[in-house]
N, CA, C, O and CB atoms as a CASP TS submission, in Angstrom:
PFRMAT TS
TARGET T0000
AUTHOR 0000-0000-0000
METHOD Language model
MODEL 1
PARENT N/A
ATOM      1  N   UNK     1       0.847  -1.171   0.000  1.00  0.00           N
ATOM      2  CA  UNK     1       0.000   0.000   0.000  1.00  0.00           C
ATOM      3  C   UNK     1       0.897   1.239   0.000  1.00  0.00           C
ATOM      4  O   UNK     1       1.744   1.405   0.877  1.00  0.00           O
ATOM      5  CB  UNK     1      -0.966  -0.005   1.223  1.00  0.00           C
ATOM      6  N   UNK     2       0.697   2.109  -1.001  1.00  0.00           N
ATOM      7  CA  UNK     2       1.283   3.334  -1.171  1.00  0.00           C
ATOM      8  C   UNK     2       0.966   4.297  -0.548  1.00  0.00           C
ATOM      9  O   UNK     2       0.174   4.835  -1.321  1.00  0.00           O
ATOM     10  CB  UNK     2       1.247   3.690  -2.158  1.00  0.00           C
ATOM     11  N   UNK     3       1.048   5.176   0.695  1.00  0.00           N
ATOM     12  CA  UNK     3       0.439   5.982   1.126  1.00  0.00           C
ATOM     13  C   UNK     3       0.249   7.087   0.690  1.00  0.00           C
ATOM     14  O   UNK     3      -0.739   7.671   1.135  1.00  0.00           O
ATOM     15  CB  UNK     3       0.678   6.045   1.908  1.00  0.00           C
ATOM     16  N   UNK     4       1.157   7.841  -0.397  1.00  0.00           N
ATOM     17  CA  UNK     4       0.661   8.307  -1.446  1.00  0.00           C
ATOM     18  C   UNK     4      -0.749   8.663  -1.941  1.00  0.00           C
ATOM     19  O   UNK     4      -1.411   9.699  -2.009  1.00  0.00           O
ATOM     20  CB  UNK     4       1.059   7.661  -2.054  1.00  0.00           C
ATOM     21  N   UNK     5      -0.972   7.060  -2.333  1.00  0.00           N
ATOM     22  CA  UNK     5      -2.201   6.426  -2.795  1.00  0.00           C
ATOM     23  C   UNK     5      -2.948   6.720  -1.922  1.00  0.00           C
ATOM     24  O   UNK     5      -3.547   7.794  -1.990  1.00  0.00           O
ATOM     25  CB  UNK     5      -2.250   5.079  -3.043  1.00  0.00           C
ATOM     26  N   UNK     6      -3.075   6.130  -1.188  1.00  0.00           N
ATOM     27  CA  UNK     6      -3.889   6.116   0.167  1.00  0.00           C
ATOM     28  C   UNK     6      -4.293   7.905   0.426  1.00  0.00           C
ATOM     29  O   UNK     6      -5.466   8.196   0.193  1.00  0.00           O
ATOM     30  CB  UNK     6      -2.717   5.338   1.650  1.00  0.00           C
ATOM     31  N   UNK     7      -3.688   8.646   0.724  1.00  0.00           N
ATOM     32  CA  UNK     7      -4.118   9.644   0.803  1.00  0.00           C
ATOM     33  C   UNK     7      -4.757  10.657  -0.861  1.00  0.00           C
ATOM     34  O   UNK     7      -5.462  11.639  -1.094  1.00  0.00           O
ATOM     35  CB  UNK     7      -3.002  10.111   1.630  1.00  0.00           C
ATOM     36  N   UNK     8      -4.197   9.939  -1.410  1.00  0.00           N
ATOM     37  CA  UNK     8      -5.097  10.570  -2.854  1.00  0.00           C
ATOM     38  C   UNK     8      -6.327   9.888  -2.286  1.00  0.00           C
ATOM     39  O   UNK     8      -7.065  10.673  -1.689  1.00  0.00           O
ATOM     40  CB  UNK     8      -4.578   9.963  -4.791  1.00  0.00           C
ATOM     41  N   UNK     9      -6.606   9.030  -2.309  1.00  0.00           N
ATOM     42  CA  UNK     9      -7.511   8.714  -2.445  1.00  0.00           C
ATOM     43  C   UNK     9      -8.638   9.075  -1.103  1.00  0.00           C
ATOM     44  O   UNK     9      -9.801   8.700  -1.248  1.00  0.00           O
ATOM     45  CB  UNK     9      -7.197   7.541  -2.850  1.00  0.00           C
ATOM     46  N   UNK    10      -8.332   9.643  -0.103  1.00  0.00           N
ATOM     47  CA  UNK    10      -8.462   9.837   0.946  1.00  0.00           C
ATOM     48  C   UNK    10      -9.511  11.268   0.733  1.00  0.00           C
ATOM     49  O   UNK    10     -10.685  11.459   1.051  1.00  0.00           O
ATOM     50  CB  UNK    10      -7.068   9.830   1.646  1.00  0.00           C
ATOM     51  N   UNK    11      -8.509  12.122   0.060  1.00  0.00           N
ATOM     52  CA  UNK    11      -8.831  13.760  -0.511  1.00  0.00           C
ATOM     53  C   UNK    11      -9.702  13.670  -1.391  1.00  0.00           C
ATOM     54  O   UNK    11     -10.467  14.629  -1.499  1.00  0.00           O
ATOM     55  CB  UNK    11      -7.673  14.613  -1.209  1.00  0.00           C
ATOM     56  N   UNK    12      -9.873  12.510  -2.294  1.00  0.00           N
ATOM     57  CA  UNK    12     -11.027  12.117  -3.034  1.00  0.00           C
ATOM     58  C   UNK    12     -12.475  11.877  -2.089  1.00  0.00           C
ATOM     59  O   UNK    12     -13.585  12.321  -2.383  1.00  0.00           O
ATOM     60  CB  UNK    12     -10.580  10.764  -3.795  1.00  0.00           C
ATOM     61  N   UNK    13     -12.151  11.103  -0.957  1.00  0.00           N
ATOM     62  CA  UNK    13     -13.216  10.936  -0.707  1.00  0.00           C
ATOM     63  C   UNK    13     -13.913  11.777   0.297  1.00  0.00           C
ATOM     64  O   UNK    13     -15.096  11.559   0.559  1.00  0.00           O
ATOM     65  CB  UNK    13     -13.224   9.865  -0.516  1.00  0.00           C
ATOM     66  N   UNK    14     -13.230  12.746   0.884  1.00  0.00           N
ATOM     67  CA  UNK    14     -13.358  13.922   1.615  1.00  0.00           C
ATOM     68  C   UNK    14     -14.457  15.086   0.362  1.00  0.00           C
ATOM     69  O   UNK    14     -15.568  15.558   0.605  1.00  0.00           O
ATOM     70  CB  UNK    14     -11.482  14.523   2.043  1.00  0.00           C
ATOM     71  N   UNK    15     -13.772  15.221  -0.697  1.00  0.00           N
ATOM     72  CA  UNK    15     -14.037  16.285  -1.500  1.00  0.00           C
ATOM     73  C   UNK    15     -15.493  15.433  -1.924  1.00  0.00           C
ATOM     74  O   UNK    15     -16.534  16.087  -1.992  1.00  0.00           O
ATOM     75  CB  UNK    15     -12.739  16.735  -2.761  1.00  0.00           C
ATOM     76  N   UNK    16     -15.514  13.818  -2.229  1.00  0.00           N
ATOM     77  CA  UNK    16     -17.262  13.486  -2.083  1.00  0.00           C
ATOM     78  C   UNK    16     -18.029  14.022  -1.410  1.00  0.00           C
ATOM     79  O   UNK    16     -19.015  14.639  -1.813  1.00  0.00           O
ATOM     80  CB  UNK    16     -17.665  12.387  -1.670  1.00  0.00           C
ATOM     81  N   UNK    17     -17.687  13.865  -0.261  1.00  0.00           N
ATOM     82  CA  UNK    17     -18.915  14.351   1.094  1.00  0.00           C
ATOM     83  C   UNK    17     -18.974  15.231   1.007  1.00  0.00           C
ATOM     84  O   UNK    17     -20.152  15.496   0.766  1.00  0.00           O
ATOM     85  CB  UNK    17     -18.859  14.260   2.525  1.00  0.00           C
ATOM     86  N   UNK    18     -18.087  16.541   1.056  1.00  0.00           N
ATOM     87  CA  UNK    18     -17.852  17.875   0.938  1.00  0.00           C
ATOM     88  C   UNK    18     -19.329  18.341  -0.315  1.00  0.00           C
ATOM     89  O   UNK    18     -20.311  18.957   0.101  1.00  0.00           O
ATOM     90  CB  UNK    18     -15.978  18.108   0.337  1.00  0.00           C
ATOM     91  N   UNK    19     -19.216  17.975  -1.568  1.00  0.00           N
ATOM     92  CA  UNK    19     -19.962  18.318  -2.836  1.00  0.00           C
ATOM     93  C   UNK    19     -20.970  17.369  -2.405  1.00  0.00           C
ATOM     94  O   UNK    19     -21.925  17.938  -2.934  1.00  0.00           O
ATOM     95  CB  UNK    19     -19.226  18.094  -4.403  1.00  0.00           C
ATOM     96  N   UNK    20     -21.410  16.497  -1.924  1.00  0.00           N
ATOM     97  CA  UNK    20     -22.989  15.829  -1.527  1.00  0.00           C
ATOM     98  C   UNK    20     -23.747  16.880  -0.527  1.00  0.00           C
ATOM     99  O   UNK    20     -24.824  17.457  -0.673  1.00  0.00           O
ATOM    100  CB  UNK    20     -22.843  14.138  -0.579  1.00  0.00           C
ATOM    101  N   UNK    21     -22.509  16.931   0.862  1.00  0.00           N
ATOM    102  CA  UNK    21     -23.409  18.185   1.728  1.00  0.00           C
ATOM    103  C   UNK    21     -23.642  19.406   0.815  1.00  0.00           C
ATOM    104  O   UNK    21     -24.794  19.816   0.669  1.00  0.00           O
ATOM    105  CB  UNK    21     -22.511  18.833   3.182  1.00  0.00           C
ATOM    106  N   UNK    22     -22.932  19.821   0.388  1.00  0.00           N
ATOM    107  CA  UNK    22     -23.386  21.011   0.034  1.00  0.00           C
ATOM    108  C   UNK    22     -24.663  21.042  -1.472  1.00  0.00           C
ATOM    109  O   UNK    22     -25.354  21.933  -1.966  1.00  0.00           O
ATOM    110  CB  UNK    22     -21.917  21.805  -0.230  1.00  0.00           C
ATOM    111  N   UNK    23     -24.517  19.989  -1.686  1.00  0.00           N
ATOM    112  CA  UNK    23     -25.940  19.909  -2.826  1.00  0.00           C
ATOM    113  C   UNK    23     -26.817  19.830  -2.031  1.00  0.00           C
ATOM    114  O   UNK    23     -27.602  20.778  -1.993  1.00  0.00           O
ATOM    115  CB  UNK    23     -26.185  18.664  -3.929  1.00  0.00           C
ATOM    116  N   UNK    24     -27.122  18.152  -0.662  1.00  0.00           N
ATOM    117  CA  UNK    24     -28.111  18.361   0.192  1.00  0.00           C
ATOM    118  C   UNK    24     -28.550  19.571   0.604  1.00  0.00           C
ATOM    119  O   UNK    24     -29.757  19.799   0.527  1.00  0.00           O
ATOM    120  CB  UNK    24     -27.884  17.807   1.098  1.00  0.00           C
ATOM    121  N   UNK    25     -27.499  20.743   1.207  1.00  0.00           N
ATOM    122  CA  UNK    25     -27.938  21.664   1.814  1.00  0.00           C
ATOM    123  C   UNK    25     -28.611  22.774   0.630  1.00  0.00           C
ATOM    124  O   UNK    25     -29.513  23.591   0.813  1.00  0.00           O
ATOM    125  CB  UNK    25     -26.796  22.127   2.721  1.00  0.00           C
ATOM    126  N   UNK    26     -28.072  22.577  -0.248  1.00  0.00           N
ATOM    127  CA  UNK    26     -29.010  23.617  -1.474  1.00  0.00           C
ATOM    128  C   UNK    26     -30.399  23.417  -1.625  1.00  0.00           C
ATOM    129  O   UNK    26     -31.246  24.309  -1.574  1.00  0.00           O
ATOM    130  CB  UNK    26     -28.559  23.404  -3.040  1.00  0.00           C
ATOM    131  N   UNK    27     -30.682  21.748  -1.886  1.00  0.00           N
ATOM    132  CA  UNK    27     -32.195  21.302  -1.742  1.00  0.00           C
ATOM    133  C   UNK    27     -32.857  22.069  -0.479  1.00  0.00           C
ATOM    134  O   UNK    27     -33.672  22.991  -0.456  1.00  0.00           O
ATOM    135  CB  UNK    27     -32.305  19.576  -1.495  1.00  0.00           C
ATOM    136  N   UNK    28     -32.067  21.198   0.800  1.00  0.00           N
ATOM    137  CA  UNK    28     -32.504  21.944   1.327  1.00  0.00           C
ATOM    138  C   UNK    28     -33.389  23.757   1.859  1.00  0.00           C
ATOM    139  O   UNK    28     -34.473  24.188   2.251  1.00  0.00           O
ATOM    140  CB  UNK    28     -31.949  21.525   1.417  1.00  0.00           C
ATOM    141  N   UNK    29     -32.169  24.178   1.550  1.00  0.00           N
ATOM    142  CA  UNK    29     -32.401  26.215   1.702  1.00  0.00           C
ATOM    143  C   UNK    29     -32.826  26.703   1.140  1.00  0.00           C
ATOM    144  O   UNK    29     -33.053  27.801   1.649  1.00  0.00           O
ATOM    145  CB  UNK    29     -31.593  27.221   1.653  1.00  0.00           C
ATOM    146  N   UNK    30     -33.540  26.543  -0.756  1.00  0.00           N
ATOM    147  CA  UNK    30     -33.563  27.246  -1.622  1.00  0.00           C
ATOM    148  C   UNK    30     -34.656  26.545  -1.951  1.00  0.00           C
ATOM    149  O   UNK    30     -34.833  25.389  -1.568  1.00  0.00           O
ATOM    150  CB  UNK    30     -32.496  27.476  -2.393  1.00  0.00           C
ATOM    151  N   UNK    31     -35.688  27.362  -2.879  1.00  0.00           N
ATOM    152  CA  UNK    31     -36.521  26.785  -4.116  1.00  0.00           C
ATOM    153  C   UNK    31     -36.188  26.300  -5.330  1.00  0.00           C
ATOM    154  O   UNK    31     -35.932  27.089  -6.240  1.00  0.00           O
ATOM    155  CB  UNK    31     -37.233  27.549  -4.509  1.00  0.00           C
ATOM    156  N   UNK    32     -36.152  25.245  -5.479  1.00  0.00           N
ATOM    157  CA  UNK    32     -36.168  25.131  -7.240  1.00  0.00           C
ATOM    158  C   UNK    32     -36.975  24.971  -7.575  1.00  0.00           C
ATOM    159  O   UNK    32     -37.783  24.713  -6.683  1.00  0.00           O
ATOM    160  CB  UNK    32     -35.600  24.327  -8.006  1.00  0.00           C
ATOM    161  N   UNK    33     -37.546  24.951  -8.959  1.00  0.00           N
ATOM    162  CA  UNK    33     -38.087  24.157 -10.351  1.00  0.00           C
ATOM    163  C   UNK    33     -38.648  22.602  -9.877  1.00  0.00           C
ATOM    164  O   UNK    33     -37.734  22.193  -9.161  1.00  0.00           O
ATOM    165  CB  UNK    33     -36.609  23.941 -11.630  1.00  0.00           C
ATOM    166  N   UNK    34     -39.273  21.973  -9.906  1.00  0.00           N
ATOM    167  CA  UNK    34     -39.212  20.360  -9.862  1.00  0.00           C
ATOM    168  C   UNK    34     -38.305  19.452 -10.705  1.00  0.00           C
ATOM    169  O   UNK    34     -38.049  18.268 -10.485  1.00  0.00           O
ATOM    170  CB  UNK    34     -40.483  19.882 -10.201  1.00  0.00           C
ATOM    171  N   UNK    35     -37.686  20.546 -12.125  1.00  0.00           N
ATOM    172  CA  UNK    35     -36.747  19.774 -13.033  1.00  0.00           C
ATOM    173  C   UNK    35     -35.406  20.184 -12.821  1.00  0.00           C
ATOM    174  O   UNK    35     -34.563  20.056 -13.709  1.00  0.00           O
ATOM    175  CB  UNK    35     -37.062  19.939 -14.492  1.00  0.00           C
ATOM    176  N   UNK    36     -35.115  20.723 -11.580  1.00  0.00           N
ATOM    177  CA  UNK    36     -34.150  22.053 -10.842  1.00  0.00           C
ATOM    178  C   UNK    36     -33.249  21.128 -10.185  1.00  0.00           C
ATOM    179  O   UNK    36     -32.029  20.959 -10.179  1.00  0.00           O
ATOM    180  CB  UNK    36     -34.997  23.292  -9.559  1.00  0.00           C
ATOM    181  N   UNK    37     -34.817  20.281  -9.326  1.00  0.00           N
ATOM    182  CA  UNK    37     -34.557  19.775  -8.326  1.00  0.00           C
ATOM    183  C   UNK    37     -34.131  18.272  -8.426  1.00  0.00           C
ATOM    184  O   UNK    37     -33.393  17.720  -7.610  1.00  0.00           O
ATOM    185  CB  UNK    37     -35.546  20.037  -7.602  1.00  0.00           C
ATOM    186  N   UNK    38     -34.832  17.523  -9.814  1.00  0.00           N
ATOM    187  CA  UNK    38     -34.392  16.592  -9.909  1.00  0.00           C
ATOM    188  C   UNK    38     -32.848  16.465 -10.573  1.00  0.00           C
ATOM    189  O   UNK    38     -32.243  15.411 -10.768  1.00  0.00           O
ATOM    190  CB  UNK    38     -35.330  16.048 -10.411  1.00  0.00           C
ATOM    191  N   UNK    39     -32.397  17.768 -10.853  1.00  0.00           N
ATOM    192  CA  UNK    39     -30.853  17.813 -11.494  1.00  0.00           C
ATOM    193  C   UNK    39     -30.215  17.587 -10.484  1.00  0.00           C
ATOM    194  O   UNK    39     -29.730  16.488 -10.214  1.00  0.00           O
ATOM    195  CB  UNK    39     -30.263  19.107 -12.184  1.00  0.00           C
ATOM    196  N   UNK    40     -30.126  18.664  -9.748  1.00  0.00           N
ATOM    197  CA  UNK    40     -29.674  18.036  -8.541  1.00  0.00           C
ATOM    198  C   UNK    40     -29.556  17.012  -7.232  1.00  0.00           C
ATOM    199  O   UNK    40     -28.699  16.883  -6.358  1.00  0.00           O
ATOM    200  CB  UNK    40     -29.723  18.494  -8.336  1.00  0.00           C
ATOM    201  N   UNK    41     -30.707  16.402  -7.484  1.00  0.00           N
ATOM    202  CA  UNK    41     -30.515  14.950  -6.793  1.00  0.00           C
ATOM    203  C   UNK    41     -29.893  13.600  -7.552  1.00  0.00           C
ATOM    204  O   UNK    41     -29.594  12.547  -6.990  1.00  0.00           O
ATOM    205  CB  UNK    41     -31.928  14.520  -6.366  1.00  0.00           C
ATOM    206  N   UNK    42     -29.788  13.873  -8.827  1.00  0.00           N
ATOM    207  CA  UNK    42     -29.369  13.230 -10.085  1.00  0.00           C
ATOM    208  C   UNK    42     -27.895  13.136  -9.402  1.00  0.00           C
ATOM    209  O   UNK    42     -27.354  12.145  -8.911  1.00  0.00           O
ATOM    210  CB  UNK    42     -29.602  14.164 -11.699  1.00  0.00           C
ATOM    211  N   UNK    43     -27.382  14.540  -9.523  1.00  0.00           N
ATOM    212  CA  UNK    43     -25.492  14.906  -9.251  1.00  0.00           C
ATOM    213  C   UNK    43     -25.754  14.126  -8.440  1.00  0.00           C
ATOM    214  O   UNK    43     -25.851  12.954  -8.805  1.00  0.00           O
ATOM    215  CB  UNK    43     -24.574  16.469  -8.731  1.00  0.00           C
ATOM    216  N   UNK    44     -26.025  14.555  -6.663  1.00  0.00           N
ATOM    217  CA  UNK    44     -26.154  14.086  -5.415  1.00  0.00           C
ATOM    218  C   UNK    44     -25.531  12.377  -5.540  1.00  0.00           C
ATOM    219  O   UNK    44     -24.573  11.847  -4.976  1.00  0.00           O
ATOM    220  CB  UNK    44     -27.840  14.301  -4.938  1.00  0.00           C
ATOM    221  N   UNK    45     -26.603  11.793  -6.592  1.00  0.00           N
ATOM    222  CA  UNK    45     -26.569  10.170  -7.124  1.00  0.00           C
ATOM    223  C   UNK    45     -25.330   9.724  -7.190  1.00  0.00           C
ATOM    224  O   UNK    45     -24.716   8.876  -6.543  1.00  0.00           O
ATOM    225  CB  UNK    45     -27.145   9.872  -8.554  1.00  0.00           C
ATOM    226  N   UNK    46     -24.922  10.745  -8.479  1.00  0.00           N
ATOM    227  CA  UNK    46     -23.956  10.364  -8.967  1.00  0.00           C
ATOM    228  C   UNK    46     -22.540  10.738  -8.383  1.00  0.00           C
ATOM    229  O   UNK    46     -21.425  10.411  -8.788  1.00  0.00           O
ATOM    230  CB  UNK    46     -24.150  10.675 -10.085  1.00  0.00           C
ATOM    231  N   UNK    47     -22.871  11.431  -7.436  1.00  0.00           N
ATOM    232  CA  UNK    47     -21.168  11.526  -6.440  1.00  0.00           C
ATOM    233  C   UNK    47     -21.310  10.938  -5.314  1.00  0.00           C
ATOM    234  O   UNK    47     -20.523  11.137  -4.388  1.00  0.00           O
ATOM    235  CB  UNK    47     -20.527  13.097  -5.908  1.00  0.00           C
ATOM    236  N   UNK    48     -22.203  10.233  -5.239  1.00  0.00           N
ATOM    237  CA  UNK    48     -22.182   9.261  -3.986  1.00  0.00           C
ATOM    238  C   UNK    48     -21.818   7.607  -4.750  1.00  0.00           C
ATOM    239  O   UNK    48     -21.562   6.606  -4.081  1.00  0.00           O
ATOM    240  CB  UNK    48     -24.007   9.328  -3.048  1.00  0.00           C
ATOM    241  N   UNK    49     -21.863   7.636  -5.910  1.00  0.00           N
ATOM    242  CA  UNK    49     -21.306   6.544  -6.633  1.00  0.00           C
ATOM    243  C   UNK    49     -20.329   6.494  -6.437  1.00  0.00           C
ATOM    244  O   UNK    49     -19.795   5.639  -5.731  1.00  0.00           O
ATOM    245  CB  UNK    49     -21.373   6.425  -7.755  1.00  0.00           C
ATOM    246  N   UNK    50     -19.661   7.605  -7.132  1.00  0.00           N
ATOM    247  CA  UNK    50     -17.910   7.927  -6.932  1.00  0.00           C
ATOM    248  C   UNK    50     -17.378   7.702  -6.086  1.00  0.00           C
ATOM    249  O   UNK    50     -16.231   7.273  -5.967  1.00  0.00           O
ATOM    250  CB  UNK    50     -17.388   9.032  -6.946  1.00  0.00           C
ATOM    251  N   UNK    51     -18.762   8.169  -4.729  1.00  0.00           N
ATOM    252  CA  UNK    51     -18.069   7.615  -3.238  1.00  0.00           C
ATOM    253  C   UNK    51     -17.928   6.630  -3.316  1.00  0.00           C
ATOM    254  O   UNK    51     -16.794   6.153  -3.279  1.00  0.00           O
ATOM    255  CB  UNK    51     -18.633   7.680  -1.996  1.00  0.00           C
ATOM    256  N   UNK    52     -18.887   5.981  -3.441  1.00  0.00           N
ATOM    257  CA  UNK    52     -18.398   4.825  -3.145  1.00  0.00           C
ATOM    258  C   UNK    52     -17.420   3.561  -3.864  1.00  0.00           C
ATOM    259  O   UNK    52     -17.117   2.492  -3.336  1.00  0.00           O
ATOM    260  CB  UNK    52     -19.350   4.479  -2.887  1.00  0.00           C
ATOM    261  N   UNK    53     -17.035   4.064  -5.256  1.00  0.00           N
ATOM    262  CA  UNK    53     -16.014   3.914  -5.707  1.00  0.00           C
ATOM    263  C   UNK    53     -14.614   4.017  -4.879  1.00  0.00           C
ATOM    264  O   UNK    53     -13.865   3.084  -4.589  1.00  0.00           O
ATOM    265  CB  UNK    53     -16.145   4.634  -6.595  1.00  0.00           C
ATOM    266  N   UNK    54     -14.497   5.071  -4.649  1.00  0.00           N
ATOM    267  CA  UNK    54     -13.289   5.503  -3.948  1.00  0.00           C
ATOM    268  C   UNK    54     -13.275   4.874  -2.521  1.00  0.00           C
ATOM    269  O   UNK    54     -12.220   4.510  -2.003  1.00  0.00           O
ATOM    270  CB  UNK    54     -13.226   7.087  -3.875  1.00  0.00           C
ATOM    271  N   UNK    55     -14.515   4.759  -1.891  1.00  0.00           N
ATOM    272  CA  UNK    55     -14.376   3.698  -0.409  1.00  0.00           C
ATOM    273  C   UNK    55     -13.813   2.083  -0.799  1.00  0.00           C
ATOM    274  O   UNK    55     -12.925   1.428  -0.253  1.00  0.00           O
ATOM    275  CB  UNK    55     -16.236   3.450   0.426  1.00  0.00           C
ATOM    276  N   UNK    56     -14.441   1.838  -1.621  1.00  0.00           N
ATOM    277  CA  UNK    56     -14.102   0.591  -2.296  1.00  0.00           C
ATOM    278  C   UNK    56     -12.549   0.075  -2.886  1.00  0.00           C
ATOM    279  O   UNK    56     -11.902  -0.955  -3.073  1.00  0.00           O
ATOM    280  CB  UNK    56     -14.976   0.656  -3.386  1.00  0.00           C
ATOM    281  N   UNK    57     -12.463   1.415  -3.017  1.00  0.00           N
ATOM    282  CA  UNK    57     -10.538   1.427  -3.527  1.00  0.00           C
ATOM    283  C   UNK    57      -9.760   1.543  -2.229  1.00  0.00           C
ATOM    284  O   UNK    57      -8.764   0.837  -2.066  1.00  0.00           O
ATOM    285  CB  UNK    57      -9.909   3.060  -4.643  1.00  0.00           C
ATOM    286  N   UNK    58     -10.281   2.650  -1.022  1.00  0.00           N
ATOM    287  CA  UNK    58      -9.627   2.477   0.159  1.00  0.00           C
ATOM    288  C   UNK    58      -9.261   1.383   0.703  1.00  0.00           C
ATOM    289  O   UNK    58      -8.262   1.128   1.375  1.00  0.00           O
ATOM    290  CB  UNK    58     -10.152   2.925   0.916  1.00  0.00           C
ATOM    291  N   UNK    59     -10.538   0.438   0.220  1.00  0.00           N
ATOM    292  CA  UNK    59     -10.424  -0.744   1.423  1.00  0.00           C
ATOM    293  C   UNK    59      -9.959  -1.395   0.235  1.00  0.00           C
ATOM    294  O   UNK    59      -9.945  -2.573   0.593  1.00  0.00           O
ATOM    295  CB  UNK    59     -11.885  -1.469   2.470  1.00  0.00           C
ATOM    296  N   UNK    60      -9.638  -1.372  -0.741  1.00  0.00           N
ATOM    297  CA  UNK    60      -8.752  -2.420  -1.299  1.00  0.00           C
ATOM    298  C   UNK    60      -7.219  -2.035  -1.402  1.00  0.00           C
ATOM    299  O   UNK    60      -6.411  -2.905  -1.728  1.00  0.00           O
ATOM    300  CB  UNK    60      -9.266  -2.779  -2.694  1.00  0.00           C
ATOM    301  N   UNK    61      -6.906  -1.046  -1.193  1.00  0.00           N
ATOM    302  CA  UNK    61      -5.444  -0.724  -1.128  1.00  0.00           C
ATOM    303  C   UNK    61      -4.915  -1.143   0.471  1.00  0.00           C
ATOM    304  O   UNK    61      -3.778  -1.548   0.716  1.00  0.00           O
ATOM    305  CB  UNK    61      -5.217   1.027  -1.500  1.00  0.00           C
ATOM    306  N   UNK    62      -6.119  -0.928   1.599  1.00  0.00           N
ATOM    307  CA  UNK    62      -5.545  -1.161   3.020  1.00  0.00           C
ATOM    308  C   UNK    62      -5.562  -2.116   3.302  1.00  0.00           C
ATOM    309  O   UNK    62      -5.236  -2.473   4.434  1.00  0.00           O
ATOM    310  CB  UNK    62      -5.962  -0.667   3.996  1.00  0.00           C
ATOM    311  N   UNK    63      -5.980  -2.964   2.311  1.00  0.00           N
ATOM    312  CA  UNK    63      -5.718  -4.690   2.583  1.00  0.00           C
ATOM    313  C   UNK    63      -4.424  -5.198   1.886  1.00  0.00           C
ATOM    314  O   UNK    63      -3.841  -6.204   2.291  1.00  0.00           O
ATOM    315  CB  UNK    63      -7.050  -5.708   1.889  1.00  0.00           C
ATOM    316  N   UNK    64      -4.058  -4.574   0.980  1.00  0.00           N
ATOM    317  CA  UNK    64      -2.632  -4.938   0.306  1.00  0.00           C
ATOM    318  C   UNK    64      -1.782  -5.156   1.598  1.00  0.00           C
ATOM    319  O   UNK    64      -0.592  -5.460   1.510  1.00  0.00           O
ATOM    320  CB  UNK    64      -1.922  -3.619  -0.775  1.00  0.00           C
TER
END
């Protein structure tokens, strides 16, 4: 395990949560559109994939 690695990948998964809260909190605070709103739960989707991409790589590099 490269720690390198390990911490790339670390900052990856920090900067996930980081861009999910802050979409949640937009739904949250603001009005949209209903087609506003489904854009943005769409993203939300799709960077919680990534998350979990990148959790999935954590735990396969910390098992090396």
């Amino acid at each position: 395990m490269s720690d390198d690695e390990l911490t790339q990948v670390q900052n990856g998964i920090d900067e996930q949560l980081e861009t999910i809260k802050i979409g949640w909190l937009r739904l949250a605070t603001a009005d949209f559109e209903p087609e506003q709103r489904k854009r943005i739960r769409d993203g939300i989707t799709s960077n919680e994939d990534q998350l979990m991409d990148l959790l999935e790589r954590k735990l396969a590099l910390r098992r090396k």
